[in-house]
Backbone as ProteinMPNN parsed JSONL, in Angstrom:
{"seq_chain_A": "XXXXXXXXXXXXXXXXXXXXXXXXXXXXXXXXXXXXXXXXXXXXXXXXXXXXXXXXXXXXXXXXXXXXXXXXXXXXX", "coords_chain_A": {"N_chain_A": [[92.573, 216.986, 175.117], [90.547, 218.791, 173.312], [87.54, 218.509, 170.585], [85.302, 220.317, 168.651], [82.394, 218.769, 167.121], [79.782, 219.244, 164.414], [76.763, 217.552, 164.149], [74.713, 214.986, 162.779], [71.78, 215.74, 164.123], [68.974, 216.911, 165.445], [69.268, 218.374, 167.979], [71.313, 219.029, 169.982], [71.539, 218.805, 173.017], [69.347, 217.319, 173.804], [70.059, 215.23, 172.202], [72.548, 214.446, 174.1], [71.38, 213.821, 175.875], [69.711, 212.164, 175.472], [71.59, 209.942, 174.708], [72.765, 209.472, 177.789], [70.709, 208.411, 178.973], [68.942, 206.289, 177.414], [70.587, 205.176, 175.366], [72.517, 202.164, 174.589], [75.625, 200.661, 173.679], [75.951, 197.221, 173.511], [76.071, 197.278, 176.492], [77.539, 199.622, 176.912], [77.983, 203.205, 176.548], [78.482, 206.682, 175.266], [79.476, 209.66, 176.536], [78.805, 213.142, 175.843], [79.713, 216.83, 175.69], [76.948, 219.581, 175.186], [77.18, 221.917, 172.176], [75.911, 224.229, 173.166], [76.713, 225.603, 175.227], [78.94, 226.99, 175.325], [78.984, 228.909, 173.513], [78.624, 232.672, 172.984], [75.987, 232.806, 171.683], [73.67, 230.676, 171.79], [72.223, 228.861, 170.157], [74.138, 228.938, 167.942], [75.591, 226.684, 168.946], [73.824, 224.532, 168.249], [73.498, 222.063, 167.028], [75.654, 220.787, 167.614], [78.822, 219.164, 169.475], [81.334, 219.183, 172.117], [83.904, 217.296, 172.476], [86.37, 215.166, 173.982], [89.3, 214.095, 173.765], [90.842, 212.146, 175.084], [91.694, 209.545, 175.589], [93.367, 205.983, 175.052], [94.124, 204.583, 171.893], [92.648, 202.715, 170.786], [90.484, 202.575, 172.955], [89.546, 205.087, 171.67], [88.563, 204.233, 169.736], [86.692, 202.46, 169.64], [84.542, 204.235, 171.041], [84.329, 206.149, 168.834], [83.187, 203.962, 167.503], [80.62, 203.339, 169.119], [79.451, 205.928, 169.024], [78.828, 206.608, 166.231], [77.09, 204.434, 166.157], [75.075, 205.062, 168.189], [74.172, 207.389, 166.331], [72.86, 206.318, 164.184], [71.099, 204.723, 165.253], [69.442, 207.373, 166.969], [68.741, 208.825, 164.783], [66.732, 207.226, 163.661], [64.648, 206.929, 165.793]], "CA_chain_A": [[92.286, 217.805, 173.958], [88.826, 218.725, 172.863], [87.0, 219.154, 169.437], [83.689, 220.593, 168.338], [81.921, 218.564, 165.987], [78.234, 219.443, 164.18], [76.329, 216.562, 164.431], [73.153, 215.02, 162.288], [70.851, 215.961, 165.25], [67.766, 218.035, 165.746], [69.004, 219.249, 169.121], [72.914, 218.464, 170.526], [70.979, 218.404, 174.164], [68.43, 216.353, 173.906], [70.71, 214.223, 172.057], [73.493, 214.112, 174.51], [70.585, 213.532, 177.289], [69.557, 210.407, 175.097], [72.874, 209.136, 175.281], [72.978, 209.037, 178.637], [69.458, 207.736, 180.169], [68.291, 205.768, 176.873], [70.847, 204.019, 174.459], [73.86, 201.452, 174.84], [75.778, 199.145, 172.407], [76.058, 196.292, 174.721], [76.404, 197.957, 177.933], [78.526, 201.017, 176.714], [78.019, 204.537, 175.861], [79.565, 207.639, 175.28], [79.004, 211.147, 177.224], [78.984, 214.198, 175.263], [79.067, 218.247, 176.01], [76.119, 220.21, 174.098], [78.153, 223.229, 172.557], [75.623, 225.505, 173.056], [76.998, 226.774, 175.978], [79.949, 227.433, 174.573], [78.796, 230.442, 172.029], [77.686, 233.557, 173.304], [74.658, 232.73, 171.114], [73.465, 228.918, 171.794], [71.917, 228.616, 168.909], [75.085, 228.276, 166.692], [75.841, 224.872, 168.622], [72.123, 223.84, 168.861], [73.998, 220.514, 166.225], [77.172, 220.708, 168.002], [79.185, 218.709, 170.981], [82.463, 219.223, 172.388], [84.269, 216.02, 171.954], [87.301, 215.26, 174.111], [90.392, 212.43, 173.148], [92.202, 211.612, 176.156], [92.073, 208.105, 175.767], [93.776, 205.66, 174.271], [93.624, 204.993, 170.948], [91.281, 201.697, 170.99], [89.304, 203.522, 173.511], [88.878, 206.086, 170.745], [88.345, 203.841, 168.228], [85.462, 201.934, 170.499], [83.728, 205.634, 171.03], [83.697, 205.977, 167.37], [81.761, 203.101, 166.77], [79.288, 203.454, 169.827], [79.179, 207.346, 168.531], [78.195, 206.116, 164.861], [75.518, 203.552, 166.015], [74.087, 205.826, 168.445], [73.77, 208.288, 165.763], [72.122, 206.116, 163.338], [69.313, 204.761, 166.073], [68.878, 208.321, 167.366], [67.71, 209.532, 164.044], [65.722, 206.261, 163.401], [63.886, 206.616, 166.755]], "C_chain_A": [[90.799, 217.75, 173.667], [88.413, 219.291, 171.174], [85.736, 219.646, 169.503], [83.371, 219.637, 167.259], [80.126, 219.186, 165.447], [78.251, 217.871, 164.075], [74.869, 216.525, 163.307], [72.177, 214.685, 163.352], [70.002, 217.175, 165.352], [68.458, 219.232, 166.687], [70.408, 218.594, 170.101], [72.316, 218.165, 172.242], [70.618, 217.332, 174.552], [69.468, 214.756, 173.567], [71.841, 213.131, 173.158], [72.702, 213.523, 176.073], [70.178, 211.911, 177.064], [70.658, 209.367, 175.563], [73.299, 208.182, 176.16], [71.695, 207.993, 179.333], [69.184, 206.505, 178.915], [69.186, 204.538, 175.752], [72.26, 203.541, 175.148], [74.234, 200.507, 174.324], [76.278, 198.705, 173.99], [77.274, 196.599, 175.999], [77.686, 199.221, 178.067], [77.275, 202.016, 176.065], [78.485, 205.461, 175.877], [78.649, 209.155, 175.555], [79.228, 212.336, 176.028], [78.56, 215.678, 175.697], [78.165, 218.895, 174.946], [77.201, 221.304, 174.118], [77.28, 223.923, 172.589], [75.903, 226.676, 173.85], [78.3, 227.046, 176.046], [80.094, 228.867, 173.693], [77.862, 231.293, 173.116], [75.953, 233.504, 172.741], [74.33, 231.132, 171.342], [72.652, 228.495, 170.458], [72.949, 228.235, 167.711], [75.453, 226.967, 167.261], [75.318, 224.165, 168.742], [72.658, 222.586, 168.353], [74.814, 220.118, 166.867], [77.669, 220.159, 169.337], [80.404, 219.348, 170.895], [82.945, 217.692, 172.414], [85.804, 216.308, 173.134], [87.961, 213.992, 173.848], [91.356, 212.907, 173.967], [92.129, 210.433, 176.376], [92.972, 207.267, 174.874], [93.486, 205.109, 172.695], [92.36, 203.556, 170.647], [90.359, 202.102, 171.729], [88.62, 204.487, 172.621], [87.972, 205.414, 169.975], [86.797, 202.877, 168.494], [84.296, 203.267, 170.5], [83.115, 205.998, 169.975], [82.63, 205.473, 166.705], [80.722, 203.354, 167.398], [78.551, 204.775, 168.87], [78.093, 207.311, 167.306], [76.86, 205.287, 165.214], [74.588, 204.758, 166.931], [73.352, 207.288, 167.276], [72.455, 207.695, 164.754], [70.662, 205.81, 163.919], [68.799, 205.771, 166.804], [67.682, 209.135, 166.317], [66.927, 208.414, 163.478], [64.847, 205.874, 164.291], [62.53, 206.936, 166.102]], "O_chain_A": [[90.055, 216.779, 173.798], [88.912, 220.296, 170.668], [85.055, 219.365, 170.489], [84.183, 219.68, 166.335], [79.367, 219.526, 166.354], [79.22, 217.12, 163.964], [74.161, 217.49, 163.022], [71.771, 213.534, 163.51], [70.449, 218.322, 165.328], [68.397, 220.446, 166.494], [70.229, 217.652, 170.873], [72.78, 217.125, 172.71], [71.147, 216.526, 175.317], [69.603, 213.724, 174.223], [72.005, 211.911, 173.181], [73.25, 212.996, 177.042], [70.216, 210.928, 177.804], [70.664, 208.432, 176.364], [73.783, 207.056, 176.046], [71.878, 207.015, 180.059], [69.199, 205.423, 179.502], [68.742, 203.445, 175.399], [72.942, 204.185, 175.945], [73.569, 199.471, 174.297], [76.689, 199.278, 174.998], [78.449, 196.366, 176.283], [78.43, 199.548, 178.991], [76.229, 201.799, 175.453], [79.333, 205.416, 176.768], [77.622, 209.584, 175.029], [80.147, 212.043, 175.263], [77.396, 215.914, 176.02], [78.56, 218.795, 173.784], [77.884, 221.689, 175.067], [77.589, 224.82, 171.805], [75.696, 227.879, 173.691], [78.704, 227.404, 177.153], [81.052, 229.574, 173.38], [76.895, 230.941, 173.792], [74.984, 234.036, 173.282], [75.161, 230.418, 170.78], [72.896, 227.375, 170.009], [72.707, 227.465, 166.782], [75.667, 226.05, 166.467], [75.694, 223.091, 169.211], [72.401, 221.682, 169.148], [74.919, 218.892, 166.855], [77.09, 220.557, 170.348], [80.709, 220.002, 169.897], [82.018, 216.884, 172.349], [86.302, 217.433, 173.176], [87.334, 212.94, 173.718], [92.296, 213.685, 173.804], [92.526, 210.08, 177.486], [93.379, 207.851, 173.869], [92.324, 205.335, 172.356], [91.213, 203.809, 170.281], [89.23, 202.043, 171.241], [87.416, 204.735, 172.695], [86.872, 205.818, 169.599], [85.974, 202.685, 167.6], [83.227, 203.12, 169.908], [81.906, 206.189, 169.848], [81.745, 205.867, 165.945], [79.722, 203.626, 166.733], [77.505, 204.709, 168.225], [76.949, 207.765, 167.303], [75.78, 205.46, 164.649], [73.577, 205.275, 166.455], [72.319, 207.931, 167.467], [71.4, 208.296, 164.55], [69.566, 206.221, 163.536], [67.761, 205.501, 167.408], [66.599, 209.679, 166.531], [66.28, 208.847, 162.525], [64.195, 204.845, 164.113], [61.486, 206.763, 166.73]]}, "name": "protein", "num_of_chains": 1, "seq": "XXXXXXXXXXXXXXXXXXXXXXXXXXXXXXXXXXXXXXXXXXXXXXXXXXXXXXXXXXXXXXXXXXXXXXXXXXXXX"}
């Protein structure tokens, strides 16, 4: 299953590029799709990921938290 969420982020890209090359709660992190290419216009999901939950639910609930800290030291870089 997949969601969209908006996000407090400049730029759902960049962000989801951070993600991958730059942060990790001790030795995890979590992938995310930019939605911009999702909308005929990319601009409406310039904030926005796709989100999918096919794991279990402690797996979720692990994602969550990474999700949350990476958010808070992305916009405190």
């Amino acid at each position: 299953f997949y969601c969209m969420a908006e996000l407090p982020v400049d730029d759902s890209d960049r962000f989801a590029q951070w993600l991958l090359e730059s942060y990790n709660l001790d030795g995890e992190t979590v992938m995310v799709a930019p939605a911009g290419g999702f909308y005929s216009d990319p601009e409406l999901g310039k904030k926005q990921v796709r989100l999918a939950y096919v794991l279990k639910e402690d797996d979720l609930r692990r994602a969550i938290d990474i999700l949350g800290d990476a958010l808070i030291k992305y916009n405190n870089r």
